[in-house]
C-alpha positions in Angstrom: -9.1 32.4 -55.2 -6.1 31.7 -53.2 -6.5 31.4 -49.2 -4.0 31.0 -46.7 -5.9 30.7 -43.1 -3.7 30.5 -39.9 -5.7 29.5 -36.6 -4.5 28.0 -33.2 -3.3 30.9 -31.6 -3.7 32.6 -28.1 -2.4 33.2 -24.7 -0.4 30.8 -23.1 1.6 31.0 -20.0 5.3 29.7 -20.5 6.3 26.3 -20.7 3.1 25.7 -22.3 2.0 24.3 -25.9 0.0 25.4 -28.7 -0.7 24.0 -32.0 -1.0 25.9 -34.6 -2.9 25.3 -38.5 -2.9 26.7 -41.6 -5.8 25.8 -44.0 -5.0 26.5 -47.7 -7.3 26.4 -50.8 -7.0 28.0 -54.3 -3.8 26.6 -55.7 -2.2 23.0 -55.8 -1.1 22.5 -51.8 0.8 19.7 -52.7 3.7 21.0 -55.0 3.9 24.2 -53.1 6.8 24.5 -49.9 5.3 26.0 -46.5 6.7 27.8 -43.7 5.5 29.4 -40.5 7.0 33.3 -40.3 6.7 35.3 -37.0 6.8 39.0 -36.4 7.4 40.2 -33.2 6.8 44.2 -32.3 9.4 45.7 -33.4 11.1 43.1 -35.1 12.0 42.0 -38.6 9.4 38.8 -39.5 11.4 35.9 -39.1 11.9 32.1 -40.3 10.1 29.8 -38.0 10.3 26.5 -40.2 9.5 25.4 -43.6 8.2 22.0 -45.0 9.3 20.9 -48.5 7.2 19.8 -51.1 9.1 16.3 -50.4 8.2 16.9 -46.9 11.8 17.9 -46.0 12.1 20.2 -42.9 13.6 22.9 -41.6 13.7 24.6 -38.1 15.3 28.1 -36.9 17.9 27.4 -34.2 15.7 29.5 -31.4 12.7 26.6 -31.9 14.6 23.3 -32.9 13.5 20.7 -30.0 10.4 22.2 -29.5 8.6 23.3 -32.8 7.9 20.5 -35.4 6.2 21.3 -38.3 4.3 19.0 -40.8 1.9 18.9 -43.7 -1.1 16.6 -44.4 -2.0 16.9 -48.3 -5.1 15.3 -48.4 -6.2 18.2 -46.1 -4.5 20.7 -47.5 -3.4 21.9 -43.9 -0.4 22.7 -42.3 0.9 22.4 -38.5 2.8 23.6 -36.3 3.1 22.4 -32.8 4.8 24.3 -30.0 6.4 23.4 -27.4 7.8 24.7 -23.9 6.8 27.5 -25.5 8.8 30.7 -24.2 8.4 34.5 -23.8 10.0 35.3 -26.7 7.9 32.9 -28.8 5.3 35.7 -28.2 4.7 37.2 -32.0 2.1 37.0 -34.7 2.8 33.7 -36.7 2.2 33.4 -40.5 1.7 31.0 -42.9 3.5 31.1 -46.3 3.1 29.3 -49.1 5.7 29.2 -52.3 5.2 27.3 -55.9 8.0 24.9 -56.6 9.8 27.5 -59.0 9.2 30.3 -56.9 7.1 31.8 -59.4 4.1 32.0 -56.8 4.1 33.6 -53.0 1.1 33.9 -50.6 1.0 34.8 -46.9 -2.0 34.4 -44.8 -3.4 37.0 -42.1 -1.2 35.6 -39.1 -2.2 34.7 -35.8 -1.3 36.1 -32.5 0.8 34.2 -30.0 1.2 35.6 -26.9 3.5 33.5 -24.1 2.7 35.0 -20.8 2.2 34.6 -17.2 
């Protein structure tokens, strides 16, 4: 069966960094795109960044120069490490995985990460 599990998450004051994984089993990793989504309360969820199956990248404007993303295969994992990480970083992050023809979509649980002092 097809898991996405997000972990890494927690408080953190700002200008601090956490690192964030997502573990995936149940479907072919490799030939699938990820991206981290947040959701902040009240908001709409959000693009963080997305990897490629080619490992091509892709940030949002509000995280590029402090997010980086990336994808080991042999693990089947995906990171995300943050950066001068800000109050407005503060949102549940998910993990999303999509086939390479779109004809598959999975989310994971999220995580919460909270930026405060």
């Amino acid at each position: 069966q097809v898991q996405l599990v997000e972990s890494g998450g927690g408080l953190v004051q700002p200008g601090g960094s956490l690192r964030l994984s997502c573990a995936a089993s149940g479907f072919t990793f490799s030939s699938y795109a990820m991206s981290w989504y947040r959701q902040a309360p009240g908001k709409e969820r959000e693009l963080v960044a997305d990897i490629s199956a080619g490992f091509r990248t892709n940030y949002a404007d509000s995280v590029k120069g402090r997010f980086t993303i990336s994808r080991d295969n042999s693990k089947n994992t995906m990171d995300l490490q943050m950066n001068s990480l800000k109050f407005e970083d503060t949102a549940v992050y998910y993990c999303k995985a999509v086939e390479r023809f779109a004809r598959y979509t999975y989310w994971g649980q999220g995580t919460q990460v909270t930026v405060s002092s």
